[in-house]
C-alpha positions, 0 to 999 in steps of 0.5 A: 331685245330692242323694239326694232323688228326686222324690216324683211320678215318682221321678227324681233331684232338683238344686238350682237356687238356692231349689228342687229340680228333676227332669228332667222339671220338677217342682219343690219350693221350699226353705223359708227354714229350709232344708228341702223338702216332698216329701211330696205331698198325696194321701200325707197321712193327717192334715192336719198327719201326724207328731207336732204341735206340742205334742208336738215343742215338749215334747220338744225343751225336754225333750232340749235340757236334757240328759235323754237325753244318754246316749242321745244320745251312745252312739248318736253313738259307735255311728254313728261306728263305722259312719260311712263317709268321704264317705257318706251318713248318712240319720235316717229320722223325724228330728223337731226334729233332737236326735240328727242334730245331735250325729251330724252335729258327730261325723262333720264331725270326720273327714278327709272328713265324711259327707253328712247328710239328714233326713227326717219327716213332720212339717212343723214338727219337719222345720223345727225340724231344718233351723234346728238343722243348717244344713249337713245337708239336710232333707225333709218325706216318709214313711217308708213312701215315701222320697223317696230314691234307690236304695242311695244311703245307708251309714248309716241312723238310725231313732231311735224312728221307724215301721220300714218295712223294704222301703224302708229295704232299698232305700234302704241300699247294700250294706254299709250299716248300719242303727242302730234305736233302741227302747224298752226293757221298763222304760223311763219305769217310774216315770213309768208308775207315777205315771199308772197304777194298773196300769203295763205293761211296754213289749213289745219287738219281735222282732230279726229283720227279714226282709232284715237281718242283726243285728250287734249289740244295745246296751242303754242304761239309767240313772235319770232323776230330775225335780225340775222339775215343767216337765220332768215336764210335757215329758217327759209330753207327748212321749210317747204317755202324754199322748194314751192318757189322760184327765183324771184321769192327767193331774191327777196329773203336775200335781200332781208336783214331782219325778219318779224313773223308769228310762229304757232303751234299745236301740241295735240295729244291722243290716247288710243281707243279701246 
């Protein structure tokens, strides 16, 4: 039994060969790539919801030539902190699978490896991930509405990902520990600068989450410096920067040929209260 939970009447989901089943006969095909859509229609808001296709090819050339890699890897050392033999890790918003891969390979290295799911609701980034991480297991759903089972998960990821407290309470046991990756104030400052006359810093959002208890909050910063106009471009186009402005901030990262901007992370990790 995986922790999937049938999206139509919320009963648990079994694998049988190509598709998952529930006890009542609602059943989802696995796509060749591995993963399963459990996001019903009458839960889209888009057509095509979640990040598209420019926006995911961008980002995964972007993080694939190693611009994030600390991010990547202080986030892999803090789960692996918290990684509970045999568990379940679940990346809520999990896009092209970037981060739940290098969890993944880290976690397989113990004696019993932790179990891993990812879930989007993007289609296309979701099949991106199950290409990238054939031994976890992938769904296409909302954060909003967790085709997950009740207290099924030890470790939960949401790695710039919507926060949607109820059902992340609901799906972590008791214990379990949610890492929440955000932006910091001045991250991408230079890359603000080239597009805005005026650039702002990012707001952080309070810590205090109603249901969880803060651990710890771990800041991740360096200076990224571009000199390749095509990860410029990349770097603009998987950001919401890309889609907030107009022709003429976008003429000016074209006419870039190198780029010196901070990035800054928050790597914030909670346990649920009792």
């Amino acid at each position: 039994m995986s922790v999937w939970r049938c999206p139509v009447c919320g009963a648990g989901l079994r694998h049988l060969t190509n598709r998952l089943v529930c006890e009542k006969g609602h059943s989802f095909d696995m796509a060749r790539s591995g993963y399963v859509n459990l996001l019903p229609p009458n839960r889209k808001h888009a057509r095509n919801p979640g990040d598209n296709a420019l926006m995911i090819r961008a980002r995964r050339a972007f993080l694939d030539a190693g611009h994030y890699s600390i991010l990547r890897d202080a986030l892999t050392q803090t789960a692996i902190r918290y990684g509970k033999a045999g568990g379940v890790l679940l990346d809520a918003g999990c896009g092209e699978g970037y981060y739940t891969e290098n969890m993944m390979q880290m976690l397989e290295q113990v004696e019993k490896p932790m179990r891993v799911y990812g879930i989007d609701i993007a289609k296309c980034a979701v099949d991106a991930a199950a290409k990238r991480c054939a031994t976890a297991q992938f769904a296409v759903g909302s954060v909003y509405h967790l085709p997950v089972s009740d207290h099924c998960c030890d470790l939960l990821s949401v790695v710039f990902a919507p926060y949607c407290g109820v059902e992340y309470r609901r799906v972590l046991q008791k214990g379990g520990v949610m890492l929440m990756v955000i932006p910091g104030q001045q991250h991408l400052w230079g890359l603000k600068e080239a597009i805005y006359d005026t650039p702002y810093p990012n707001a952080v959002r309070d810590y205090e989450l109603e249901g969880f208890q803060l651990i710890q909050a771990e800041y991740v910063d360096s200076c990224l410096k571009l000199d390749n106009p095509t990860d410029i471009q990349n770097l603009f186009q998987m950001t919401p920067y890309y889609y907030k402005t107009g022709r003429e901030e976008h003429a000016r990262l074209e006419r870039l040929e190198t780029l010196t901007t901070e990035i800054s992370f928050e790597i914030l990790q909670y346990a649920v209260s009792n």
